[in-house]
C-alpha positions as CSV (number, residue, x, y, z in Angstrom):
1,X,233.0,-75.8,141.3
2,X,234.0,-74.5,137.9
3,X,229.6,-72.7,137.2
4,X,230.6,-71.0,141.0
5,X,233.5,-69.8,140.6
6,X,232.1,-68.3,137.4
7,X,228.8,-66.8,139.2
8,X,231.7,-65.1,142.0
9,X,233.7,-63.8,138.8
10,X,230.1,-62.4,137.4
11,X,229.4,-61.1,141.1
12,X,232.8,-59.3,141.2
13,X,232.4,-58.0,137.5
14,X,228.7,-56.3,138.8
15,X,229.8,-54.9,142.1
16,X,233.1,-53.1,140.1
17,X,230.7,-51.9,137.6
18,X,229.0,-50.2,140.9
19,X,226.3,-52.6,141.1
20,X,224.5,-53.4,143.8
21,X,223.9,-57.3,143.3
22,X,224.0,-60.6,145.7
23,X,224.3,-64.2,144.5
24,X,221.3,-66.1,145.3
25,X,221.9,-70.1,145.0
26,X,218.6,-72.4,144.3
27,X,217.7,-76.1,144.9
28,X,214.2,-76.6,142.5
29,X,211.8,-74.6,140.6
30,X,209.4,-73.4,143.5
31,X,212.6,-72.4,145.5
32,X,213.9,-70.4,142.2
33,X,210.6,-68.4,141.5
34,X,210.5,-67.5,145.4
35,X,213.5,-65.9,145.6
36,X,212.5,-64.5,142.5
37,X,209.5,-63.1,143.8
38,X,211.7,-61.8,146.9
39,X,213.6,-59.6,145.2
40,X,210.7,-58.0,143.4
41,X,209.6,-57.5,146.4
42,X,212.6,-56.0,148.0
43,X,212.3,-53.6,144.9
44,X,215.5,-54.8,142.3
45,X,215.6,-53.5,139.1
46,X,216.6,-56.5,137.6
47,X,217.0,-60.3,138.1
48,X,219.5,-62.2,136.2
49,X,219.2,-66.0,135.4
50,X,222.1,-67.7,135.7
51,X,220.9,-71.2,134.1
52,X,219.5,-72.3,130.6
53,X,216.3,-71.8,128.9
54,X,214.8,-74.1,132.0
55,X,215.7,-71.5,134.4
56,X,214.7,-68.7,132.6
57,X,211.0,-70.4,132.2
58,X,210.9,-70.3,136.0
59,X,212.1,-66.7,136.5
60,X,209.7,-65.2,133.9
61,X,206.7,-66.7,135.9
62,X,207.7,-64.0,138.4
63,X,208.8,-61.4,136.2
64,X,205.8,-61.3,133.9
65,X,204.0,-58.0,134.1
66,X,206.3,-56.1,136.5
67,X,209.1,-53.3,135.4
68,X,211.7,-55.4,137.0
69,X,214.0,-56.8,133.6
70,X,215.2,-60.1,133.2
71,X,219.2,-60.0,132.4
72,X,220.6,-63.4,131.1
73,X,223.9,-65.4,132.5
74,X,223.5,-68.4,129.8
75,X,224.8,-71.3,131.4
76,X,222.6,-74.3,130.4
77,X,222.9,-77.0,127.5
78,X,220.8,-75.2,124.7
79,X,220.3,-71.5,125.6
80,X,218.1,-70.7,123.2
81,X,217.0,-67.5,124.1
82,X,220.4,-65.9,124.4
83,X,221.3,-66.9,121.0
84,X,218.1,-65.2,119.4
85,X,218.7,-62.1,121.7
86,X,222.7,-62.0,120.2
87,X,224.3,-62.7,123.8
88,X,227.8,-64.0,124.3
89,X,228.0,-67.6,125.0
90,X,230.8,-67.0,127.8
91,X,230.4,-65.7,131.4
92,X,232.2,-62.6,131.8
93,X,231.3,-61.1,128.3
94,X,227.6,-61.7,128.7
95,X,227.9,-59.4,132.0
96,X,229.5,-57.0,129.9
97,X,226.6,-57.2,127.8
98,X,224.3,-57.1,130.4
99,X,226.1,-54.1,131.4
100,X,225.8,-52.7,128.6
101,X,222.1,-53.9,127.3
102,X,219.2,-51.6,126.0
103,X,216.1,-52.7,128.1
104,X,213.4,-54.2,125.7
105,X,210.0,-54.8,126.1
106,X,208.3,-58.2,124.2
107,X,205.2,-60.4,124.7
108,X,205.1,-63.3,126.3
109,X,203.5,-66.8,125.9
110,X,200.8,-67.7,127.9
111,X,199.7,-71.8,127.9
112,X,196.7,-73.1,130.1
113,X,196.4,-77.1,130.5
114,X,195.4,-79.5,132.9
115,X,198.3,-80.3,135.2
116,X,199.6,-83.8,135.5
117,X,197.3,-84.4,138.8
118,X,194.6,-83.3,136.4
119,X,194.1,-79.6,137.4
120,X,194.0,-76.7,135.7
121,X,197.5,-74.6,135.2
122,X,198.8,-71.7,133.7
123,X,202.5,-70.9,132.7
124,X,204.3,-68.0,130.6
125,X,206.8,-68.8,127.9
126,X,209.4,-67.1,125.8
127,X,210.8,-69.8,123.7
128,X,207.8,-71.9,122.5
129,X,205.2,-74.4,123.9
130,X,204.3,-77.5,122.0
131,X,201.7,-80.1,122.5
132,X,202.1,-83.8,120.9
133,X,205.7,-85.4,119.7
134,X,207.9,-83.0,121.8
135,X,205.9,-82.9,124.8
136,X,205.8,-87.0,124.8
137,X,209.3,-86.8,124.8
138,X,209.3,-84.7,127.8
139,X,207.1,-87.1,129.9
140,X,208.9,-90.2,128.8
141,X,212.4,-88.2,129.8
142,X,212.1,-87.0,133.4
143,X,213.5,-84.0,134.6
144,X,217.3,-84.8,135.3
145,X,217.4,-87.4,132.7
146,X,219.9,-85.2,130.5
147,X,222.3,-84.7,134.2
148,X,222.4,-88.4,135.1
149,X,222.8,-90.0,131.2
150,X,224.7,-87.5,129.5
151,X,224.1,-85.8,126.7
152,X,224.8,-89.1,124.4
153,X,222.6,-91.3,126.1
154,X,219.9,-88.5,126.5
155,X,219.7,-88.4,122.6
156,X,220.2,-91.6,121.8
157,X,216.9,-92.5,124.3
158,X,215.1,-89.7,122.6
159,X,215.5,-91.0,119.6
160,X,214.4,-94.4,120.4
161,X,211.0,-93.1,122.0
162,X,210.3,-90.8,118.6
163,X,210.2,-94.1,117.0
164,X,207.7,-96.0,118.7
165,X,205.1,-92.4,119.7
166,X,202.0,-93.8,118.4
167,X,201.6,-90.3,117.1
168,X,198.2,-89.4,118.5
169,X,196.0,-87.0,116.6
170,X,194.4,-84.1,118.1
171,X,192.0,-81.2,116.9
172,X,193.5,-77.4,116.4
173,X,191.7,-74.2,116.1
174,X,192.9,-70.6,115.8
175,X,192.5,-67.8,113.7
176,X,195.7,-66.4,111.6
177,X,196.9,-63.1,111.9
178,X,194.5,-60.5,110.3
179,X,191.3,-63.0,109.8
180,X,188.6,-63.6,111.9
181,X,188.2,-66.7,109.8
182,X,188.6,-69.7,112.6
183,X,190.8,-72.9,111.2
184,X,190.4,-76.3,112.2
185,X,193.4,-78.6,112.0
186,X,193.9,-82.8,112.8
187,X,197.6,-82.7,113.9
188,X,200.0,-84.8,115.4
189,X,202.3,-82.4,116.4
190,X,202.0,-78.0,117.4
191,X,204.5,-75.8,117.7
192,X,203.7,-72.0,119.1
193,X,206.9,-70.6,118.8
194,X,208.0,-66.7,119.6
195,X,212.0,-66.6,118.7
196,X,213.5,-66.9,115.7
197,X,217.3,-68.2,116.2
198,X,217.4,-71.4,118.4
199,X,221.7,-71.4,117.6
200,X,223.4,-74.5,117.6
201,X,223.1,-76.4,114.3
202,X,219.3,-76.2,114.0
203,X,218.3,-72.4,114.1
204,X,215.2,-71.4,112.1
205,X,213.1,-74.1,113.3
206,X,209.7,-71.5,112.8
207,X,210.9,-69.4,110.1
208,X,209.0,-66.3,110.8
209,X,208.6,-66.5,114.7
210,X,210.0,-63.3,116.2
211,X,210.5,-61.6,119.7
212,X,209.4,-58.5,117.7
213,X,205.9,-59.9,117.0
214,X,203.3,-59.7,119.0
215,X,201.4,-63.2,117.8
216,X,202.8,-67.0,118.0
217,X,204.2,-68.4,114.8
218,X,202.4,-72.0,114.8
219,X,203.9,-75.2,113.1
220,X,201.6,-77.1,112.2
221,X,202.0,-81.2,111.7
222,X,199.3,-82.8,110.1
223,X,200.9,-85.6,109.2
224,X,202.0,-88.7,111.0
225,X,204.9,-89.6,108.5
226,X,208.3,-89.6,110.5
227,X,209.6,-89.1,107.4
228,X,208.2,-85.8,107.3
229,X,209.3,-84.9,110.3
230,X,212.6,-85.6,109.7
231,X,212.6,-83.4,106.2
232,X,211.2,-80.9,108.5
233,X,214.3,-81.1,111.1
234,X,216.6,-81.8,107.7
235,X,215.1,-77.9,106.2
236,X,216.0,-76.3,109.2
237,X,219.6,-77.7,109.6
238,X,220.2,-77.3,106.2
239,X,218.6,-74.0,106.2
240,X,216.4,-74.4,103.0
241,X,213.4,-73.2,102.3
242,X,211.7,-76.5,101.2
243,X,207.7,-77.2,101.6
244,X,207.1,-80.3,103.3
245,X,203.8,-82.3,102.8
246,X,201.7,-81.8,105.7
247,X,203.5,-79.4,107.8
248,X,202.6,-76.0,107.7
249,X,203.0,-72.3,109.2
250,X,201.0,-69.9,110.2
251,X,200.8,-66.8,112.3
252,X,197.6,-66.0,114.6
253,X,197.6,-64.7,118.4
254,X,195.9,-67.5,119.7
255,X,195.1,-71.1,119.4
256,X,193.3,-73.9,121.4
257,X,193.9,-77.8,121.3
258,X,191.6,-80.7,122.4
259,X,191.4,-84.3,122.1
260,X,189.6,-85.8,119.6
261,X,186.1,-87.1,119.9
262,X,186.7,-90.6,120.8
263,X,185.7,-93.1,118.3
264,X,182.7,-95.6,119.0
265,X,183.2,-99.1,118.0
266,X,180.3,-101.1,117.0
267,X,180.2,-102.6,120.2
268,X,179.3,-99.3,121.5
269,X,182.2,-99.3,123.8
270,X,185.1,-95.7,123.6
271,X,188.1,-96.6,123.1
272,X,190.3,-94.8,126.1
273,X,191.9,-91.7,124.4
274,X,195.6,-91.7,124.4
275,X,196.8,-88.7,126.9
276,X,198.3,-85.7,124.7
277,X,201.4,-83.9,126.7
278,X,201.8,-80.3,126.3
279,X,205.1,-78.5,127.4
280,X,206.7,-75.2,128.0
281,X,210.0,-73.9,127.2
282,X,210.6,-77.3,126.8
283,X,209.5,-77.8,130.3
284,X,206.8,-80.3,130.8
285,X,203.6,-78.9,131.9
286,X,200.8,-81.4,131.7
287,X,198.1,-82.3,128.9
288,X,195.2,-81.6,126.8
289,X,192.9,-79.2,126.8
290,X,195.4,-76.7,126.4
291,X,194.6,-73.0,125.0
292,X,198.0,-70.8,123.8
293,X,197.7,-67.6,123.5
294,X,200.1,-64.5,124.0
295,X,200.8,-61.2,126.7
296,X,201.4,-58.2,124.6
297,X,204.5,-55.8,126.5
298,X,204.7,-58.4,129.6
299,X,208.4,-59.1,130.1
300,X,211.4,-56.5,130.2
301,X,214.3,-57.9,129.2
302,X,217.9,-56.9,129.1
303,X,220.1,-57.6,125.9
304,X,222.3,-56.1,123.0
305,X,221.6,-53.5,121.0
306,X,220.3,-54.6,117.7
């Protein structure tokens, strides 16, 4: 009752500002993106996502390569995003902002997998995409999971499946920024992140990632020591710039990830290769092969001066 009669209050705040705008309520994804796709249609000059990073994944499907601008209501547990575009946390001053926004255009992520039925799928990002730890963690925790446990229990049972992922390797290849000198990686973990303030406690998680850019800012995660991982996570909180052993950054506009060649035992029988999950805007999407790469000038979106 309390997120509607907020929307209303945001409704009211548009229409005195001589808006012309409607509240459009949604039940699931598909339902979101096709209203979405209505009102380009119907010719809008902007859509505003009134929801999390979640909801924003879903709207820029739509959005992507049109003029019509994304404008952001953040109203979901992270919000992401809004913090690295510098947008108010509460209701009525992020429509103020809105109001008051300088329309921007950026790049977009772009991730191609295999779907969970096994077919091939495409999705945008804005956040980052990730294939290996994170993405298992998606899969294991359903969609919902974080409504029906709370927050508590949500972290608590995350942190119970990051201890027992096997930590399955798979095989990276891009080329950095200004090379045409192709890399080849054996990671347990790939990161392609585009923003550069998460907020919250942990905020630089890619130092180096940026809306401004036009590439992906890749973290790399050769190792399999959870020890590692947590210095990584530790770096960020703390906001040091220490160098942990076998994580790494790089910069490049595209990079691809498959399994690895399954091993042959002397038996002559393969081993069945562990699935790899890949996720989006830390939405799950589906798993290995999976090629990242970015849109240059393919979202408009609506935020603060900076």
């Amino acid at each position: 009752m309390r997120r509607q009669a907020e929307l209303e209050s945001a409704l009211a705040s548009l229409r005195g500002a001589n808006v012309e705008a409607q509240l459009v309520l949604t039940d699931s994804r598909a339902h979101a993106e096709e209203k979405a796709r209505q009102a380009v249609l119907a010719g809008c000059d902007a859509v505003f996502a009134c929801g999390g990073d979640g909801t924003i994944h879903n709207m820029i499907q739509v959005l992507a390569n049109t003029s019509v601008a994304l404008a952001i209501l953040p109203m979901g547990t992270a919000n992401a995003l809004a913090h690295d575009l510098g947008l108010p946390m509460n209701i009525p001053a992020a429509v103020q902002a809105a109001l008051h926004s300088v329309p921007r255009r950026v790049a977009l992520g772009r991730v191609q997998f295999l779907n969970l039925e096994g077919h091939p799928g495409t999705r945008f990002f804005i956040v980052a995409a990730g294939a290996g730890v994170d993405a298992h963690l998606f899969y294991k925790l359903h969609a919902g999971t974080k409504q029906l446990m709370g927050m508590t229990a949500y972290y608590t049972k995350a942190w119970q499946l990051w201890f027992t992922h096997p930590m399955t390797r798979f095989r990276v290849e891009f080329a950095e920024t200004g090379s045409d000198a192709r890399r080849r990686a054996d990671v347990t973990e790939l990161m392609a992140v585009r923003i550069r303030n998460f907020g919250g406690v942990l905020q630089e998680l890619a130092p180096g990632a940026s809306l401004n850019r036009d590439d992906l800012r890749l973290v790399l995660c050769r190792t399999a020591s959870r020890l590692a991982y947590l210095l990584y996570v530790t770096r960020g909180l703390l906001r040091r710039n220490w160098k942990i052993p076998g994580i790494e950054l790089a910069h490049c506009g595209r990079v691809s990830c498959q399994y690895l060649p399954a091993a042959t035992p002397t038996n002559g029988s393969r081993r069945p290769q562990p699935k790899v999950y890949v996720e989006a805007d830390g939405e799950l999407v589906g798993t290995l092969p999976v090629e990242i790469n970015v849109v240059p000038d393919a979202l408009t979106l609506l935020a603060p001066p900076r």
